[in-house]
C-alpha positions, -999 to 999 in steps of 0.1 A, spaced: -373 57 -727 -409 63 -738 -415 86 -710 -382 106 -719 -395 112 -751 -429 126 -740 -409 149 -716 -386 157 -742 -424 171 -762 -436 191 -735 -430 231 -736 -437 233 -701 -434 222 -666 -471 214 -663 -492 189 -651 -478 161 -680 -446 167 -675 -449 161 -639 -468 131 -638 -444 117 -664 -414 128 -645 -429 109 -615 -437 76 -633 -399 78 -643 -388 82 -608 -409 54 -593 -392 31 -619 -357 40 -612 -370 32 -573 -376 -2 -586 -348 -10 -613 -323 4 -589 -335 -23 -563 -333 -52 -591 -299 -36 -604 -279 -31 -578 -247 -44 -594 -246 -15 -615 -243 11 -588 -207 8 -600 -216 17 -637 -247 41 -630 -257 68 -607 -285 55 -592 -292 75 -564 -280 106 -576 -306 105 -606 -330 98 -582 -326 124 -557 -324 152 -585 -353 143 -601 -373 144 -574 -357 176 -560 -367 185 -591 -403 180 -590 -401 194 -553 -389 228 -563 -421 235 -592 -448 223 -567 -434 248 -536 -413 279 -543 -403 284 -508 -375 273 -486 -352 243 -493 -371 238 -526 -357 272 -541 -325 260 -535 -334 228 -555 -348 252 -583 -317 275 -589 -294 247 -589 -315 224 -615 -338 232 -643 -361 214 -671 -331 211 -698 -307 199 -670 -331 171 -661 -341 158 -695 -300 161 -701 -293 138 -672 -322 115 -681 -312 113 -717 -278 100 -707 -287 78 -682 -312 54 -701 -288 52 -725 -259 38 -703 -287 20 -684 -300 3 -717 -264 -7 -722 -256 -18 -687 -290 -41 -690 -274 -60 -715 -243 -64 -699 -256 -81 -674 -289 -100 -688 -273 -134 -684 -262 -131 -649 -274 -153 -622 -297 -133 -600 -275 -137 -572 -251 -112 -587 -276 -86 -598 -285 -77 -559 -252 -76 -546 -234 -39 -541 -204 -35 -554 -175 -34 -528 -159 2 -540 -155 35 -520 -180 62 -533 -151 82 -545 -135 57 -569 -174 47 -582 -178 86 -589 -145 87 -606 -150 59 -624 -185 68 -641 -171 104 -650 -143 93 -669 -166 63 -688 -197 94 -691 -179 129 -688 -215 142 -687 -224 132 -654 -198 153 -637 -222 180 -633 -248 159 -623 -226 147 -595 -215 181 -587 -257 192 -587 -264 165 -566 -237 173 -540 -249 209 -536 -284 197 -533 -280 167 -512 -261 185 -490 -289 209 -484 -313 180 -479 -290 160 -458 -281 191 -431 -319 202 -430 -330 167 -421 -298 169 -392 -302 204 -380 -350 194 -375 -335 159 -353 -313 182 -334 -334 207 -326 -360 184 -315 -339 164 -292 -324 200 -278 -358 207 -267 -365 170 -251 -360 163 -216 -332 140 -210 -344 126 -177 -370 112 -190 -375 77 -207 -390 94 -240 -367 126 -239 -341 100 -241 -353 80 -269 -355 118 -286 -320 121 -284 -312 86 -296 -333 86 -329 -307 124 -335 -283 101 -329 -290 76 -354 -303 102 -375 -267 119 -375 -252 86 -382 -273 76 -411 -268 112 -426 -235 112 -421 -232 82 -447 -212 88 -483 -212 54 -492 -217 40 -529 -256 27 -519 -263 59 -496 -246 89 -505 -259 112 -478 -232 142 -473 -203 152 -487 -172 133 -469 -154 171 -462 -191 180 -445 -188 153 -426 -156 156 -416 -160 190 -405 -192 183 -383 -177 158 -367 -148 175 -362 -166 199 -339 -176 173 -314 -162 159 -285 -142 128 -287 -165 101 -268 -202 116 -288 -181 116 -324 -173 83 -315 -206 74 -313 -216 90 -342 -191 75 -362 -194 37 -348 -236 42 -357 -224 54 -395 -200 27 -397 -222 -2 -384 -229 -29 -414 -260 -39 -405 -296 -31 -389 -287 -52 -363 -253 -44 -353 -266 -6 -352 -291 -18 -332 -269 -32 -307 -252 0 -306 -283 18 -298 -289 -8 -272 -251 1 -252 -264 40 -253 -296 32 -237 -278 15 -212 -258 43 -200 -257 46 -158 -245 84 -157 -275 107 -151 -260 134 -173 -251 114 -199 -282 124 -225 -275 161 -209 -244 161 -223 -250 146 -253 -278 173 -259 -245 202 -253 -219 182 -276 -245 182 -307 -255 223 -303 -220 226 -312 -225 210 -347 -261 226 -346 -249 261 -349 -223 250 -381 -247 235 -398 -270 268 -399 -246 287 -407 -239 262 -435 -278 264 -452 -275 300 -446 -245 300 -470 -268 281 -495 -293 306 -490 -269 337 -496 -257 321 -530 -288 321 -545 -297 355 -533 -267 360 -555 -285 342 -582 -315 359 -581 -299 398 -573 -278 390 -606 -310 379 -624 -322 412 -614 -292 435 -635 -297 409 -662 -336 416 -656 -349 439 -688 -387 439 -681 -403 447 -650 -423 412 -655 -388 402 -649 -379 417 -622 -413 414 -602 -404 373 -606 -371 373 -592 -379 397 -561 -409 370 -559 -383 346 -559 -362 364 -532 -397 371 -510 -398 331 -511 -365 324 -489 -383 344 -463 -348 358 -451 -364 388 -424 -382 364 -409 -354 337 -402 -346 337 -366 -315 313 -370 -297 339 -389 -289 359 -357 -273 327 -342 -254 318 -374 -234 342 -384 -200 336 -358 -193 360 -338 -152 369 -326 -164 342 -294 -152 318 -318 -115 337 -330 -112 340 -289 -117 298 -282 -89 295 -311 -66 319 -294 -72 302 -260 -65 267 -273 -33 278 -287 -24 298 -256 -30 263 -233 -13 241 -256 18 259 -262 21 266 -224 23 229 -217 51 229 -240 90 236 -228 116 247 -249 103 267 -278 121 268 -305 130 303 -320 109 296 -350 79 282 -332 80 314 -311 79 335 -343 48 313 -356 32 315 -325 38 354 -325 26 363 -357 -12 334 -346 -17 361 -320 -12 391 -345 -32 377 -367 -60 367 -344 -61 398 -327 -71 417 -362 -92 391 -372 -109 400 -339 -111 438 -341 -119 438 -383 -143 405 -380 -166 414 -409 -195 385 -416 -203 383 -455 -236 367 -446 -248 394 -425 -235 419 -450 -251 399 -480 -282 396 -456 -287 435 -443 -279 441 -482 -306 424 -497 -329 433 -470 -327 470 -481 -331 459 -517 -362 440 -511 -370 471 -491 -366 488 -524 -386 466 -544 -420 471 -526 -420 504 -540 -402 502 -573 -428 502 -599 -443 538 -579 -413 556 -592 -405 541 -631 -377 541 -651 -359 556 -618 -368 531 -595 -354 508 -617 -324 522 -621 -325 532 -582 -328 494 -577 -305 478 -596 -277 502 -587 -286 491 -549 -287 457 -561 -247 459 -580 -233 475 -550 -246 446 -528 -235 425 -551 -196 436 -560 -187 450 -527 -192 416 -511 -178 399 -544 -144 423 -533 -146 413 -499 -152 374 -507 -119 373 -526 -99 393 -491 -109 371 -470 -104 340 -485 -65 352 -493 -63 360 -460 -80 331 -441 -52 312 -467 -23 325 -454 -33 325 -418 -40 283 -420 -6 282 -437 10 297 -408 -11 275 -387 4 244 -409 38 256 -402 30 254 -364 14 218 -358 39 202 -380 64 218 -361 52 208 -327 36 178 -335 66 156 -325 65 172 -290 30 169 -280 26 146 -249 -5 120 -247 -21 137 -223 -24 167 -243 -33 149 -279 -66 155 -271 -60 191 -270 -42 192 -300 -66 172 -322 -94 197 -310 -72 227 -320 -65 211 -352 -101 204 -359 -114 240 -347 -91 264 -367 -99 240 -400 -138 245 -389 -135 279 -386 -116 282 -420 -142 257 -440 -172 274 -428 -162 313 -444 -148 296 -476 -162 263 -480 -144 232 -493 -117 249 -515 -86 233 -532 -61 246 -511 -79 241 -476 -84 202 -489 -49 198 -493 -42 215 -461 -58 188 -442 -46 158 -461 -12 166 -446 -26 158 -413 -33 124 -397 -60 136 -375 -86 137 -403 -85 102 -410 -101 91 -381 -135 105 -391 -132 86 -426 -156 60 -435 -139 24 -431 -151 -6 -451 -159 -24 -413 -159 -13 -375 -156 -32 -345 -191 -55 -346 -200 -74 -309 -207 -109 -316 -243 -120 -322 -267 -111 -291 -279 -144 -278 -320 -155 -286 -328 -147 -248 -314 -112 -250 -333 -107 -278 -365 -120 -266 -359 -96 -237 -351 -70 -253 -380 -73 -280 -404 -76 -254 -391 -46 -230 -393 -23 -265 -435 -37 -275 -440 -26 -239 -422 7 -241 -441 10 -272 -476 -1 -264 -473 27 -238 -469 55 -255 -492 47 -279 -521 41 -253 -509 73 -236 -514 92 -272 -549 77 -274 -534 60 -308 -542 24 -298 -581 22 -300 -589 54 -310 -558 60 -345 -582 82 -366 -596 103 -343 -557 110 -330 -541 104 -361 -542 147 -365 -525 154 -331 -501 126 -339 -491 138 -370 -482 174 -353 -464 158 -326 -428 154 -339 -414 143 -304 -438 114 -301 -430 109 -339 -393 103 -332 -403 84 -300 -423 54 -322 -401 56 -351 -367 50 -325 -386 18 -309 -403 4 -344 -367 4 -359 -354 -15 -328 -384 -38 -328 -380 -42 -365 -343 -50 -364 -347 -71 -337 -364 -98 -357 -343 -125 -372 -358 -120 -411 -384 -98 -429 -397 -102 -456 -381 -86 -487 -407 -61 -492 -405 -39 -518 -423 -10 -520 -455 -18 -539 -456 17 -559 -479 7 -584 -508 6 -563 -530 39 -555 -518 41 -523 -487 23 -510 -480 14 -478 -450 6 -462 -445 -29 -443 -415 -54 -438 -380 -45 -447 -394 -15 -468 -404 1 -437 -376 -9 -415 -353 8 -442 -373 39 -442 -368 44 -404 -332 40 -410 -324 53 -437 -352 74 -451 -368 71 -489 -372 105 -506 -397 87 -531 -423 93 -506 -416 128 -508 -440 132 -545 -463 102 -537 -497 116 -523 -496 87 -491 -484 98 -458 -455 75 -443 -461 88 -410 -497 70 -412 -478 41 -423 -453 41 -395 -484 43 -369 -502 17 -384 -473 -5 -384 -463 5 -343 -503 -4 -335 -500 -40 -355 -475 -51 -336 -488 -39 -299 -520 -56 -308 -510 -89 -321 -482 -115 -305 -457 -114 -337 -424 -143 -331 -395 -122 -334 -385 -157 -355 -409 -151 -381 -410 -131 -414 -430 -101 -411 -452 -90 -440 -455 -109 -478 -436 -113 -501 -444 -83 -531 -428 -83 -561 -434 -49 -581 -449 -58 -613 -438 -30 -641 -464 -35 -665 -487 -28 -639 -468 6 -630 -471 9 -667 -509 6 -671 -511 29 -633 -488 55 -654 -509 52 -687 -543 58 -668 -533 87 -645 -520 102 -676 -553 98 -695 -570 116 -668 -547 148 -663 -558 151 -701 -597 148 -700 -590 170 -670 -570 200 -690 -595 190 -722 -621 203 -697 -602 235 -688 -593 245 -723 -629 243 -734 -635 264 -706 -611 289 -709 -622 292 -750 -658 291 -742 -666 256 -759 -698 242 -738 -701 214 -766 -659 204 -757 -666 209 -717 -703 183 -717 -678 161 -738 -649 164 -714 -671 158 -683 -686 125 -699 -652 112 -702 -646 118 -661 -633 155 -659 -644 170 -624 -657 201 -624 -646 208 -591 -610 201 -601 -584 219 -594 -549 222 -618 -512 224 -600 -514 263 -594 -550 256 -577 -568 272 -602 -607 259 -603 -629 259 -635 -642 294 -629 -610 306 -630 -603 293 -663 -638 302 -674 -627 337 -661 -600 340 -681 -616 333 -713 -637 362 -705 -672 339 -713 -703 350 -689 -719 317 -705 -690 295 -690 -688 310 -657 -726 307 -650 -723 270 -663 
């Protein structure tokens, strides 16, 4: 609460309000682990995520974090915080006289009645919810879409090309999560995705989301490894390009909407200050230089595949009704113009603001015109597409409907052996719908109407083997240390770490090949310890059930602390190739975070971000009594603040000769 307030008090986004934000974070990491049966009564993750999405998007304006930045902002944040320790203040006391037990057990609800149920009790975390969706998302696919494209370029006849292509695997399945304690992606994203794979890899996928426990997933891992057909991996590597190509086309979407963003913050724009900011901000998404855009935008291929699954289903079928020849009829009509007229809105929003930013390298040459010229280049971009949006949309609507009309119609008279073919029919023409208009109203209804959609749901359980007997395990512990003592004395990372550490760290193949065997060690052993994440110390490392969790599941809280978990991850790999560990025994200590000394940590690094800026001031007003003082309290002269400026700079700003020669 204390550090709400002082955020609350800052103007600005600067170094304070940074630092403070972070302190906040790292204690929601902990009280979220202590609390966790109020993930039922408080959005845990979802503060969380955007507050460090947050913090993200003012440290890099580039990229993914842009996205983060035009979807949340300073008064959004404090908003969300605001609320949140106040239901958690109340929630504490609701449960301050439970036995412990009960405080770190989950409760047993689907995401989407937990959602439901904290927005009607707090209306104003709606939008958070809604924030966190567009954002996660983002994170989620970009995370999917690096794995893939890493195991596309592994080579699946080898033992480590393999393992490549298991750790996207897992990856997919964690990712693919929307549960209550790890709320991933969106359930319609998911659906989609998987709804673009064959049957056997979606199966997979689904049975590795699905599995309750580190083990169990484990084992699953274990039965792909296992696989006897030599084009197995192969054709695993084809099945997931298919959900590759959605998923750019997907973050490509993200991208176009805040072009929109920022091309409408340009007609609002009434300075040239302001205007110079948001082509900045458009520079930043780097969209000339993407070379997934090409291979995003669908081409008519994919109208064609449509038209060619309806052509070999309905052939299979005998008497056609009338009315099912009508509906098939006006399919092919409709297909046909879709094919001659297919217009992309991302390429058109793309080649559009191309030629504004085109524009805006010479715009301040030509005045008041170029302005004008700019923004009138900028509008037509803007509500010709706008038009086009709303067309297509209606349209894309009224061809599904006819499609509706067609499977209920023949539903009843598809055959067993052609289900299949159905199902992927089904799956394709909602894909291809979902990915030009997103998740709308009446493309959700559409597919609730359908059975076929509920086999990619989340269930509460799956279909768990029995436990794996000690002498498997101790055989299949030992075959993974082996497989993993030899790539790490292959890599040089064994005796010689920190001379390698660099060409380790740029490696992401041999990355995913050490994290895929030290989550298979680490779920092999019968207990760890119940690590948690010691924040409070300078630099935190990751050991026990902390790190196994972070191989599975990831922890974005490592994404604003200064440590490196790949380091951790390596250290952890070469412990346990160089000493004999019983897979019986606990593996780390037992470390219980202590919040008065996150406190004190807090307190401290704040103390010295103001000596620090104390020093800078003085500098920047030309005070050499205030900068000797600020230096004898600890500033560093050689400092630098969070937009890299050194002293001189700020000795250069005040316009001093005395302070720049000091």
């Amino acid at each position: 609460m204390a550090c709400i307030e002082k955020l609350k008090a800052s103007d600005t986004v600067d170094e304070r309000f940074i630092h403070l934000s972070k302190c906040i974070a790292r204690n929601v990491y902990v009280l979220k682990r202590q609390l966790k049966c109020t993930y039922s009564k408080l959005p845990w993750e979802e503060i969380e995520f955007c507050l460090i999405a947050f913090l993200n998007s003012r440290t890099t304006d580039e990229g993914i974090n842009l996205i983060y930045s035009s979807v949340l902002h300073k008064t959004k944040i404090l908003a969300y915080l605001d609320r949140f320790s106040c239901c958690l203040k109340t929630e504490s006391d609701n449960v301050k006289d439970s036995a412990t037990k009960k405080l770190y057990c989950y409760p047993n609800m689907k995401r989407e009645d937990v959602t439901k149920s904290i927005s009607s009790i707090s209306p104003e975390f709606v939008q958070l919810y809604e924030d966190y969706n567009a954002i996660r998302d983002v994170h989620s696919l970009e995370k999917i879409k690096n794995s893939i494209k890493l195991s596309l370029s592994a080579e699946p006849t080898t033992k480590e090309g393999q393992l490549v292509v298991i750790r996207t695997l897992q990856v997919c399945g964690e990712y693919f999560k929307n549960t209550v304690e790890s709320p991933k992606l969106s359930t319609s994203t998911v659906e989609m995705l998987l709804s673009l794979l064959p049957r056997n890899t979606r199966q997979i996928i689904i049975n590795l989301r699905d599995s309750l426990s580190h083990s169990k997933s484990s084992g699953k891992r274990m039965d792909i490894e296992k696989n006897e057909d030599p084009n197995f991996f192969k054709n695993i590597q084809n099945d997931i390009k298919k959900i590759n190509s959605a998923i750019i086309q997907m973050l490509l979407k993200s991208k176009i909407s805040v072009v929109k963003l920022f091309m409408q913050k340009i007609l609002d724009s009434e300075t040239l200050e302001e205007i110079q900011e948001n082509i900045t901000a458009l520079n930043n998404l780097k969209l000339a230089k993407s070379t997934d855009f090409g291979n995003s935008i669908t081409s008519s291929d994919d109208i064609s595949e449509i038209e060619k699954l309806v052509k070999d289903l309905t052939n299979k079928m005998s008497n056609k009704t009338y009315y099912e020849k009508q509906l098939l009829a006006i399919i092919y009509h409709t297909l046909d113009i879709e094919k001659r007229k297919f217009d992309s809105l991302e390429a058109n929003y793309l080649s559009g603001t191309l030629n504004c930013l085109a524009l805006l390298k010479h715009f301040r040459k030509f005045g008041e015109n170029g302005v004008r010229m700019l923004k009138a280049q900028t509008n037509r971009v803007l509500t010709t597409n706008a038009s086009k949006e709303v067309v297509q949309s209606a349209d894309l609507e009224d061809t599904l409907r006819t499609f509706m009309k067609l499977f209920l119609c023949i539903s009843s008279k598809v055959s067993k052996e052609d289900e299949e073919l159905f199902e992927t029919l089904i799956f394709k023409v909602f894909a291809f719908v979902e990915l030009r208009v997103g998740n709308v109203k009446w493309l959700t209804k559409f597919r609730d109407e359908l059975k076929y959609f509920d086999k990619l749901k989340t269930t509460s359980s799956c279909s768990e083997k029995g436990a794996t007997n000690k002498v498997m395990q101790s055989e299949h512990l030992t075959s993974k240390v082996s497989a993993l003592e030899e790539i790490l004395n292959k890599n040089n990372l064994t005796l010689q770490l920190a001379l390698n550490f660099s060409t380790y760290e740029s490696d992401k193949k041999i990355q995913a090949v050490v994290e895929m065997l030290l989550l298979d060690i680490m779920s092999i052993f019968k207990d760890l310890t119940h690590n948690l994440l010691s924040i409070e110390e300078n630099s935190p490392v990751l050991v026990g059930s902390s790190l196994r969790n972070h191989l599975a599941h990831g922890n974005v809280l490592f994404d604003i602390l200064q440590n490196k978990s790949s380091l951790s991850i390596v250290i952890n790999a070469k412990k346990i190739v160089t000493e004999k560990i019983d897979h019986q025994k606990k593996i780390g200590k037992l470390i219980s975070n202590d919040p008065i000394k996150l406190k004190t940590k807090c307190d401290q690094e704040l103390k010295i971000i103001d000596v620090q800026n104390s020093l800078f001031d003085a500098l920047k007003y030309g005070s050499l009594e205030e900068v000797k003082k600020s230096i004898e309290k600890g500033a560093d002269l050689k400092a630098r603040n969070q937009h890299l400026w050194t002293s001189l700079h700020f000795a250069a700003q005040g316009g001093n000769k005395q302070m720049e020669f000091f």
